[in-house]
C-alpha positions as CSV (number, residue, x, y, z in Angstrom):
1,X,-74.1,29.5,45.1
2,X,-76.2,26.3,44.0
3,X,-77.0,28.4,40.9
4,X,-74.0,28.7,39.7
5,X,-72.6,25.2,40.7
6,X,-75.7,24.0,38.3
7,X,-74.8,26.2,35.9
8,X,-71.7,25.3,35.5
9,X,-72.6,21.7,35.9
10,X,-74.5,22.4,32.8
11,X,-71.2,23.5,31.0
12,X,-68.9,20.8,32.1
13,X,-71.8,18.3,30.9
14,X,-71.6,20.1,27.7
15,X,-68.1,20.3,27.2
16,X,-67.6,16.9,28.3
17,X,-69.9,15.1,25.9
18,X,-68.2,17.5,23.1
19,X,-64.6,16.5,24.3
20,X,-65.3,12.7,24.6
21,X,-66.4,12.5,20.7
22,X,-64.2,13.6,18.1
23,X,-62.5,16.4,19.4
24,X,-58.6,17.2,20.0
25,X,-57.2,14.7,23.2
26,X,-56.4,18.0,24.9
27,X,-59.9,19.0,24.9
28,X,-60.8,15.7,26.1
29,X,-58.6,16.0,29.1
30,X,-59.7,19.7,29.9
31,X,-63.3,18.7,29.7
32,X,-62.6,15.4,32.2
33,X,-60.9,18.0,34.8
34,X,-63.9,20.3,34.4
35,X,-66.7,17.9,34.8
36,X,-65.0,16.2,37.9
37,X,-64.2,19.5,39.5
38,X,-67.6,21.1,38.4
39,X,-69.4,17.8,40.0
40,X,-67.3,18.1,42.9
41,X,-68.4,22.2,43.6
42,X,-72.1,21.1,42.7
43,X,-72.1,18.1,45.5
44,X,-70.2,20.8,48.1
45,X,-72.7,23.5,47.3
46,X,-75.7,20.9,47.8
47,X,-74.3,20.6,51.4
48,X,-74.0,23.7,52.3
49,X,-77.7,24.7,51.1
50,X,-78.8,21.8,53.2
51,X,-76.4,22.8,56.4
52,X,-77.6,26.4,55.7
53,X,-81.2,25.8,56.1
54,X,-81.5,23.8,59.1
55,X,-80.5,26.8,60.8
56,X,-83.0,28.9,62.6
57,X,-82.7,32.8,62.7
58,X,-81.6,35.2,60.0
59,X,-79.4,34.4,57.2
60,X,-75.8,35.4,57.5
């Protein structure tokens, strides 16, 4: 899960600096959205990694 929340981490950072330059105000507002909520699901899957491995015993 940490992959993909940097990987799309990666994304939002690119579409973000693409949409804060010279592109369409629409794309500029999707891109906001997307990096916020992408930063969000990257600091929530952090957590959880960190919750997750404290734990002793199998994996679920």
């Amino acid at each position: 899960m940490l992959g993909w929340a940097l990987t799309f981490l990666v994304v939002a950072l690119i579409a973000g600096v693409l949409g804060f330059t010279t592109i369409a105000g629409a794309a500029i507002g999707i891109a906001k959205i997307a990096f916020y909520v992408f930063i969000v699901l990257f600091i929530v899957s952090l957590i959880m990694n960190f919750v997750r491995s404290g734990r002793a015993g199998p994996p679920l």
